[in-house]
N, C-alpha and C positions, 0 to 999 in steps of 0.2 A: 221623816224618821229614817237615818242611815238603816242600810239590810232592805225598806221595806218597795218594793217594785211601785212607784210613784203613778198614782192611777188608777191601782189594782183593787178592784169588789172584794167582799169577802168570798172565801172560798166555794161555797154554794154556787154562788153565781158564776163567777171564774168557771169553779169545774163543768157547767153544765153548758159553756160555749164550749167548753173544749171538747166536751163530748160528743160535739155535734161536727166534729172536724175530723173526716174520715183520711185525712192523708196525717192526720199528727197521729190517730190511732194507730195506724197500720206503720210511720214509723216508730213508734213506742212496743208495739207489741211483738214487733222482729227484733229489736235490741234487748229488751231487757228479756226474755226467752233466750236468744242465744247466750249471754250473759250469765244467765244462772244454770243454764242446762253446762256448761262450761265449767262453772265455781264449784256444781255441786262433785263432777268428774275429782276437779284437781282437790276438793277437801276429803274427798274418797280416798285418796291415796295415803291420808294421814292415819297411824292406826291412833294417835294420841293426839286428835284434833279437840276432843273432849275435855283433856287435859292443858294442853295450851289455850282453851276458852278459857277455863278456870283462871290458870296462872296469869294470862292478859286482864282479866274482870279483878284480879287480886290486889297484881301492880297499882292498878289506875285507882283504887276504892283505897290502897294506901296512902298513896301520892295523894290523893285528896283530901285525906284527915289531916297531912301533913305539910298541906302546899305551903304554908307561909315557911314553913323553913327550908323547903328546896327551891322556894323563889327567891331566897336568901343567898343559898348557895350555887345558883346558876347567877345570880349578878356578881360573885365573889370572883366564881372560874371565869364567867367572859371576862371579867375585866382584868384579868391575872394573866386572860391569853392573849391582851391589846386588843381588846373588845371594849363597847362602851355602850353602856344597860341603859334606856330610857324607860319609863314607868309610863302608861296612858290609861285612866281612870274612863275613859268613856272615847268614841270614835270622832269628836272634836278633837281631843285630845294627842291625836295617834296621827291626825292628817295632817293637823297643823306642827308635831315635831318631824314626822314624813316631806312635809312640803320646805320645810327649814333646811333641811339635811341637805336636801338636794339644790335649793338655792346657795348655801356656802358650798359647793361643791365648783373646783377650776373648772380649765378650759372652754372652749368656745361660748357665742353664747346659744349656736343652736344644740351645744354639748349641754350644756348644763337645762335646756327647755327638753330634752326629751331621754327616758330611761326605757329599760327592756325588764318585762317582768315574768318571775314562772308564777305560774297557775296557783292563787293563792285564794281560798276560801275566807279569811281572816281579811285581807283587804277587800275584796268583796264585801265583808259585812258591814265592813265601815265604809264603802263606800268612796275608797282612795280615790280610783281612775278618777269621776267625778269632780272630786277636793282639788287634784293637780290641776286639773285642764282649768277649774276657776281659775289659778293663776299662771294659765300660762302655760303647762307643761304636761308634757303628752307620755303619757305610760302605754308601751305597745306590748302588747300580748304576743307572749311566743308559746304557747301551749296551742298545737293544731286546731283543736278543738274551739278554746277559748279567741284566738286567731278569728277562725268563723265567725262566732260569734260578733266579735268587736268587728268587725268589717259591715257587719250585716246589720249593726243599729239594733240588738236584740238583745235579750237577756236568754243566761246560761238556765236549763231545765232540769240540770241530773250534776249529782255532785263529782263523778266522775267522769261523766263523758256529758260536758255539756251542750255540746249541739245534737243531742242525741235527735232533737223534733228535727232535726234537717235529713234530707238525701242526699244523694250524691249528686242529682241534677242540682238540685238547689245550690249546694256549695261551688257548683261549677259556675251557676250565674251571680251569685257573687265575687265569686273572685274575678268572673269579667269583667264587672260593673263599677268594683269599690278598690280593689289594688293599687289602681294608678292615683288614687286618692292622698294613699298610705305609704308610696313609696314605689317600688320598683312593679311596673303592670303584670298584669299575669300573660303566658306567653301567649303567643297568638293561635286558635285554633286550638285550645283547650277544651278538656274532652271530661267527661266525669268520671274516667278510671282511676282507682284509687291512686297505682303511681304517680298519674299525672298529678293529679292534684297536690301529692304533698312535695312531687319537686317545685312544683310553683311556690307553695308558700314554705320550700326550702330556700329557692332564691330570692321568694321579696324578702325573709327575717335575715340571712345572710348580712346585710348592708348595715341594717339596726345590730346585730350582735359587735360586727368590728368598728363602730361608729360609740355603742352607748359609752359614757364616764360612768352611769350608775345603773346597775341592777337592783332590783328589789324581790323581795321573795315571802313566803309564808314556811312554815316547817312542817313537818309529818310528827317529830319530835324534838325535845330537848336533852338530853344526859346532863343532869346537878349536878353528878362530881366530876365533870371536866369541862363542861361548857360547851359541848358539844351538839351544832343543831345538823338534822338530818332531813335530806328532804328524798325521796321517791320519786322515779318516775320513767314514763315510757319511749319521751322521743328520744332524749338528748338535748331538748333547748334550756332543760333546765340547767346542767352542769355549764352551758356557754354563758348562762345569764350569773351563774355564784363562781366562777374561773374567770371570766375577760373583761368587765369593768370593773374602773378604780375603785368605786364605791360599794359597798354592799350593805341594802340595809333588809332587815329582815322584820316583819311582822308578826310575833307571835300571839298565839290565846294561851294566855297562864296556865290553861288543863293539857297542854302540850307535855309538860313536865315528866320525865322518868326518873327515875330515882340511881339507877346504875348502869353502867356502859350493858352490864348483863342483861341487864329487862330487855335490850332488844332483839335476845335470840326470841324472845316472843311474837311478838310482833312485828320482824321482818321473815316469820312464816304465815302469819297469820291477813295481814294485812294482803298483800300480792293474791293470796290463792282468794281471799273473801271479794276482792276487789276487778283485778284483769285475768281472773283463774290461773294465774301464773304461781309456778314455782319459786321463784324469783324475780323483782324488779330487774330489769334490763341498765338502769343505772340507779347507783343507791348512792348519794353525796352525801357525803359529813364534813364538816369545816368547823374547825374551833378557832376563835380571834383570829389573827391574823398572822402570818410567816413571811417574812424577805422572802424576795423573789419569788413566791409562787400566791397566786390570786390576788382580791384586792389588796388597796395598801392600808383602805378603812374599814372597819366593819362597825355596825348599829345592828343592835337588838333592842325591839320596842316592844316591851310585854303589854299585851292588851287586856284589858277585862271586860268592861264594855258588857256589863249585868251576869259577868261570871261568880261572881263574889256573893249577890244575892241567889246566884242559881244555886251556889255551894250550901247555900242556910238551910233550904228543901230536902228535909230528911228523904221524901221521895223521888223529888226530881232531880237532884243532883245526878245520880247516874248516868242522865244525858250527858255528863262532860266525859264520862268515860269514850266516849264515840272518837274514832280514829279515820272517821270518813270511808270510808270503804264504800260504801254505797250497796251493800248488799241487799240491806232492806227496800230501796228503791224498787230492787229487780227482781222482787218475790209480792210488792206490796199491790192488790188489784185496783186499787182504786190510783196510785199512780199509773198505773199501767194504762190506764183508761182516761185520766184529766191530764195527764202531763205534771211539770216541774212547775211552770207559770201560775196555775192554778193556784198554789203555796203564798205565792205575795211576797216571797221570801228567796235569798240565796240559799237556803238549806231546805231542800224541797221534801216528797216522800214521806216515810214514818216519820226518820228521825229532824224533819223540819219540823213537824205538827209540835214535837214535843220541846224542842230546841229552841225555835224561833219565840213563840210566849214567854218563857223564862229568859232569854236574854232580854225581850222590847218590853215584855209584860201585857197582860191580856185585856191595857186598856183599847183598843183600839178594833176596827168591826173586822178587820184582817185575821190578828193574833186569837180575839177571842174564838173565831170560828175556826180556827186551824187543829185542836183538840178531836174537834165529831170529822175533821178527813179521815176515816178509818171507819174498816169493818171490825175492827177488833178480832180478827181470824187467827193473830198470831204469829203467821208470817216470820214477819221481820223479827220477832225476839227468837225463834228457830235457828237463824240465821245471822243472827248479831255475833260476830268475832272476841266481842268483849261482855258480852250476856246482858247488855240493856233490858231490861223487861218496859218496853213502848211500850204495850197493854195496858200495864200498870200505870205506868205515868198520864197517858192517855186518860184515862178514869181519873186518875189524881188532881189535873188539871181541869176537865168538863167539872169536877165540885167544885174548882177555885173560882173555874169563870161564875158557875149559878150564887155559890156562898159568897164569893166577895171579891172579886175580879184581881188587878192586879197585886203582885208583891212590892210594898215600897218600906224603903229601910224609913226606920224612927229610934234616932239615935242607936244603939246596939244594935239595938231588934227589927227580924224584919213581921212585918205584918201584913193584912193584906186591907188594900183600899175599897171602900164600898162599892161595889159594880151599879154603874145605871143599866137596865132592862131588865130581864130575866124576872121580872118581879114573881109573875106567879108560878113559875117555876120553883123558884128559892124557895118561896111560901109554903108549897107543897114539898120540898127535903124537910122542911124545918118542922111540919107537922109529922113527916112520915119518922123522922128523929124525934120526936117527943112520945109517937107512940111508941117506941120502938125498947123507950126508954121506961115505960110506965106497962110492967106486964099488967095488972088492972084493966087499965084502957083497951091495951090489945085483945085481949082476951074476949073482953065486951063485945068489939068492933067486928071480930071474926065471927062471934056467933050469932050478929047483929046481918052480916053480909049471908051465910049459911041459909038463913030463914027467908030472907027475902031475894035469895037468889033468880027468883022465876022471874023479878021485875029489872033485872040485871039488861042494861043494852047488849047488844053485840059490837057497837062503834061508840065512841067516846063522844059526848058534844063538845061545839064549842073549836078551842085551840086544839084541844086533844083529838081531833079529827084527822088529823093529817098524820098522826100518830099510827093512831088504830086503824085508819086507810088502806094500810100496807101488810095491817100482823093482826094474828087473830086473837080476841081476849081471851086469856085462860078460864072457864069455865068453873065456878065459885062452886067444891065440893060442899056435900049436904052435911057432914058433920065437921068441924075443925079439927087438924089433925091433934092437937092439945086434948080432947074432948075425948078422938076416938083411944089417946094412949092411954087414959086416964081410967076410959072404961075397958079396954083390952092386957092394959096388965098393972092396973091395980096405983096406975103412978109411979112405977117401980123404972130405975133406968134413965132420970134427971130431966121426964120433959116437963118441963115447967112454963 
């Protein structure tokens, strides 16, 4: 399944290797610490950071009532600015016009097998680099971070700084080991200092920038009324990857979408300080269609969906598409802090993977469905959300979908959800604890039934419920119901019913 890490346990098990790995700890726990103690500084500075939550959380809940008609008018603008709009229903879809583009694509033929790409979550999820090299053609990563990564045979762990599980010895022996692989070696007697490191893989991407015919990219956003995509970021390899090859094709997820050039006074304050605690992105690209003489001479925009469309039908889940990546929630969240990114099974790791990644694949599978309970439910990350996700909420939204009825699958209109295999007696017990719940009679009985026979009450739960009550202690069954005592303490009066 494209997105999902090919191999990977459910998360249980993933997170409890990982736990057991005191050098991924202690790099996880010196980055995402300095990271937020960082974010929290530069959102301090904001006196109306409150207010641009809002107005961010507003935008994006509009834009989503109304996506089909600003997906309308973003194919109108690109194509009005010598841009040309492709549609891709699922990440089949998206590789295979991805992988076309760049086969009709001139020059050499080692020109057209190889492109330079910036750091794009959206191909990730589809799983491009992958899709190309089946036929042939080598997508190089120019994001430092991502760079690492791709060199070192790994997968990315943190949505914004993906090699976050590495140090700086480690990157230094990859880049001895696997450079010369990839192109230009890294230089001799290389050291782990951070300059050194990023002049090396300043000069092996050098070679690939003034070599590619095509760039590919992913976006930060879209602007509908002019066609406008914009992408974020900290090195510079992004603007060399959307300025200096002929081709530009760009990936996007249809919740990209803003609705006016204006919305981005929001979120290019809000994004930077949630994200690299910066004030400002150090470069911030925007490109509409195409211009003589300056950047490509093509451009492609491939809108993706790829289970966005079913995530839109989720009166509650939906919100997940508000997410603008920032990665905040990562670096407030304890329980990534502790399993790592890998643990997730997914390109979209932390809170907002648990919540993100089931509603795009769907929660048939032992991955997705476990990805919901990665959380303490503490809160965290909705604190901390730039665009006011409530994870908590969704989090609980989805744990009922997986026990009620596992995945969401469209049925003509409608979406519904498909019968989950396991959780049998789980389910069993919502579906009683909803019947009472729904029958004050019953309840009523049940309470003064448990009241009386309190004294024969275990302290531990048998059975499956053991491993439960192992860890938490049972509430202790008062001797009268509180129904009982309002009834007798004032008369019934005051709606407890």
């Amino acid at each position: 399944m494209s997105g999902t890490f090919v191999g990977m346990p459910a998360f249980p098990v993933a997170a409890r290797e990982a736990v057991g790995n005191k050098t991924l700890r202690g790099n996880l726990r010196h980055a995402t610490h300095t990271i937020r103690d960082k974010r929290a500084r530069a959102v301090a500075e904001l006196d109306d950071w409150a207010a641009l939550r809002e107005a961010g959380k507003q935008i994006k809940d509009h834009t989503l009532r109304h996506l089909d008609r600003y997906l309308v008018q973003v194919e109108e603008a690109v194509t009005a600015a010598g841009g040309t709009v492709h549609w891709a229903a699922d990440a089949d879809e998206a590789n295979e016009i991805v992988a076309r583009l760049v086969e009709e694509t001139g020059g050499s033929d080692i020109e057209k097998r190889e492109l330079v790409k910036v750091k794009s979550m959206a191909t990730q999820e589809i799983a491009l680099n992958e899709a190309l090299e089946a036929r042939g053609i080598h997508a190089y990563e120019t994001d430092l971070a991502e760079l690492i990564v791709q060199l070192g045979k790994d997968r990315p762990s943190h949505i914004l700084v993906p090699a976050i599980h590495r140090n700086r010895g480690e990157i230094r022996d990859i880049f001895r080991s696997e450079m010369s692989e990839w192109g230009r070696p890294a230089p001799e007697g290389l050291t782990d200092t951070p300059a050194e490191l990023t002049e090396a893989a300043r000069l092996h991407l050098r070679e690939k920038f003034l070599r590619a015919k095509v760039g590919i990219s992913g976006a930060n956003f879209v602007v509908a009324e002019t066609g406008t995509l914009v992408v974020v970021e900290s090195e510079g390899n992004g603007r060399m990857c959307l300025t200096l090859p002929e081709t530009l094709i760009s990936v996007v997820g249809i919740e990209k979408i803003v609705p006016r050039w204006q919305d981005l006074e929001v979120f290019l304050q809000t994004l930077p300080r949630s994200s690299t605690a910066e004030r400002m992105n150090p470069y911030t690209s925007m490109w509409t269609g195409t211009t003589d003489e300056d950047g490509p001479r093509a451009f492609h925009l491939v809108l993706l969906d790829n289970g966005r469309t079913d995530t839109l039908a989720d009166e509650v889940g939906r919100q997940a598409l508000r997410c603008i990546r920032c990665s905040a929630c990562l670096n407030v969240c304890p329980v990534y802090e502790r399993a790592g990114g890998h643990a997730y099974g997914s390109v979209y790791p932390g809170p907002i993977g648990a919540i993100l990644s089931p509603q795009l694949r769907g929660t048939g599978s032992e991955i997705d469905a476990s990805l919901p309970y990665a959380s303490s439910l503490c809160g965290a990350c909705y604190e901390v959300c730039p665009v006011a996700i409530d994870i908590p909420e969704v989090l609980v939204h989805l744990r009922e979908r997986v026990v009620q009825g596992g995945p969401a699958v469209r049925n003509g209109n409608r979406v519904v959800l498909k019968p989950a295999k396991g959780h049998a007696a789980e389910r069993a017990a919502m579906r009683a604890a909803q019947w009472a719940f729904t029958h004050p009679g019953a309840l009523r009985t049940g309470q003064r039934l448990a009241s009386r026979t309190r004294r024969l009450h275990p302290r531990t739960l048998p059975g499956p419920g053991r491993a439960w009550s192992g860890s938490r202690d049972l509430p202790t069954v008062p001797a009268e119901p509180f129904r009982d005592w309002w009834q007798r303490t004032h008369g019934g009066k005051g709606g407890a019913k």
